[in-house]
DRENDREN-904412 format. One line per 10 residues: number of its first residue (from 1); for each residue x, y, z of C-alpha. Coordinates in steps of 0.25 Angstrom, whole numbers, m for minus. Layout:
BEGIN
NUM	X,Y,Z  ... .
END
This chain:
BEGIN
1	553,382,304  557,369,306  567,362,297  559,349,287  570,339,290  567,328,277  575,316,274  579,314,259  569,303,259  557,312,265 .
11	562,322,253  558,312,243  546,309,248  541,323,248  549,326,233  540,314,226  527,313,234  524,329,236  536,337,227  533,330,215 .
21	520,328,214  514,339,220  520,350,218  528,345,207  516,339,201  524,328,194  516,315,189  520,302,196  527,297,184  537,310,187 .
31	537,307,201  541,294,200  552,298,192  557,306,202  555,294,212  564,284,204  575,294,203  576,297,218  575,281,222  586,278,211 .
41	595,289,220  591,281,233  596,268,225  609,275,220  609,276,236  607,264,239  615,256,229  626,263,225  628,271,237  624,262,249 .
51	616,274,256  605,267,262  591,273,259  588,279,272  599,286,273  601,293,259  600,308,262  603,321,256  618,320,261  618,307,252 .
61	612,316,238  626,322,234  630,325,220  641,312,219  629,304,224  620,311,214  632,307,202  635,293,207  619,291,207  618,296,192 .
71	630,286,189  621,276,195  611,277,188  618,277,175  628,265,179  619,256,186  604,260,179  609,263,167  601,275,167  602,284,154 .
81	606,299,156  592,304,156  588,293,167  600,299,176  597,316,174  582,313,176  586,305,191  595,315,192  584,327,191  575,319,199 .
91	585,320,211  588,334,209  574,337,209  571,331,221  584,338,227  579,349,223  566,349,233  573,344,244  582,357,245  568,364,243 .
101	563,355,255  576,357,263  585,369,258  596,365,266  597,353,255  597,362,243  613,359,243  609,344,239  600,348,229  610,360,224 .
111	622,348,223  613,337,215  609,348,205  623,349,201  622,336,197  620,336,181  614,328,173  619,319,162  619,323,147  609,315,138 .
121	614,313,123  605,319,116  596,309,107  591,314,93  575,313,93  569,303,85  555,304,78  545,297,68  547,302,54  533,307,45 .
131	533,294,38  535,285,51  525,294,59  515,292,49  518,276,48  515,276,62  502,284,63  496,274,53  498,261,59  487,262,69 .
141	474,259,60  464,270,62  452,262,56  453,255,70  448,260,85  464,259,90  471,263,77  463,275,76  466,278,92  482,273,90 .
151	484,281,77  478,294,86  486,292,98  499,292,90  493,304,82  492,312,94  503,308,101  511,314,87  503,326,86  504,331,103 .
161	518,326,105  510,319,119  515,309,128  507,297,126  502,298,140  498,311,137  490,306,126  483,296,133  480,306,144  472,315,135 .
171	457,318,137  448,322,126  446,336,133  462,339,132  458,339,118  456,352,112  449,352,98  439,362,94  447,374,98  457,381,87 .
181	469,374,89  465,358,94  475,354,106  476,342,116  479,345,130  491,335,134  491,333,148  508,330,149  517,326,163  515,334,174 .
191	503,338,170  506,347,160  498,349,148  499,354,136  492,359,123  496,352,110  488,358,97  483,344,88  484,345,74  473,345,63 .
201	476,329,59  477,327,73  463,332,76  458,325,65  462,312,69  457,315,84  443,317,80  444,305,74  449,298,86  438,306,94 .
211	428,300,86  431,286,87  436,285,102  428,299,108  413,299,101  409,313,104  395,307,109  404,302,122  416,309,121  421,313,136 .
221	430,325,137  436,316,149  440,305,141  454,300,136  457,303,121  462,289,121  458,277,127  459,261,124 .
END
């Protein structure tokens, strides 16, 4: 069998327009991540290094490079350490594929995973208190069409732990309701999903949502759960 010959730049190519998508099935928001990460190496190549575009290889892709390109960013972006380890696991990822494509560049890949990353200092989690959760939920007005909707959203977000795009990417059939324990079906990144029971006041203050934004007489199981 022949031997495929890719340049790096046909390797990139292949990583971000089929690899990730399509057999990762990454979301373009993930994709483009990845995207930025490798075009901030090209510029660490370009800039700092004076390696012209073209002729960046894999014999270019060494493990100083890969630590001189972290410095950079930290240096000159002023990127924080979780900005660095996730342009670093970008590249590694990507690595990664090539010396699946072409085995005789698993060496690059096995040097750059030696590579570690930085350490982040770990931050204690902050939250609401009772009192200050409470004070928030009441300052929409539910006597009113949008404080009734506001007041829900922020219950729901509370109650499911959901990503706000989660939330507003619910349908009313990924609500579960009349079976023993009542759940929503979160539809998450990379289309995962997942199951969260709702509580009893939860429920409660859904069917009044339901009620005023869902009439039964033209409820649509296709519908959004909210909407403006």
């Amino acid at each position: 069998m022949k031997k495929r010959d890719y340049s790096y730049w046909q390797l990139i190519r292949l990583f971000l327009t089929i690899h990730l998508p399509k057999h990762r099935c990454f979301s373009k928001n993930t994709i483009g991540t990845y995207s930025d990460s490798l075009d901030l190496f090209a510029r660490f190549m370009r800039e700092a290094k004076g390696v012209r575009l073209m002729d960046i290889s894999f014999n270019t892709v060494t493990h100083e490079c890969v630590h001189a390109f972290l410095d950079w960013l930290r240096d000159e972006r002023k990127c924080c350490t979780s900005t660095c380890n996730l342009r670093l696991a970008a590249l590694k990822s990507f690595l990664y594929f090539v010396a699946i494509e072409d085995p005789a560049l698993m060496a690059v890949y096995l040097q750059i995973k030696q590579v570690p990353a930085g350490k982040e200092a770990k931050r204690k989690a902050s939250y609401l208190t009772k009192p200050a959760l409470k004070s928030l939920i009441a300052q929409p007005d539910p006597k009113t069409p949008k404080g009734l909707r506001n007041r829900f959203i922020m219950i729901m977000l509370y109650d499911t732990g959901a990503r706000i795009q989660e939330l507003l990417d619910l349908k009313l059939k990924d609500l579960y309701l009349e079976i023993e324990t009542p759940c929503v079906y979160l539809h998450g990144k990379g289309h995962k999903v997942r199951c969260i029971p709702l509580m009893d006041k939860t429920i409660a203050h859904l069917n009044e949502y339901l009620k005023q934004f869902h009439p039964a007489a033209t409820r649509d199981v296709n519908q959004y759960l909210f909407y403006t």
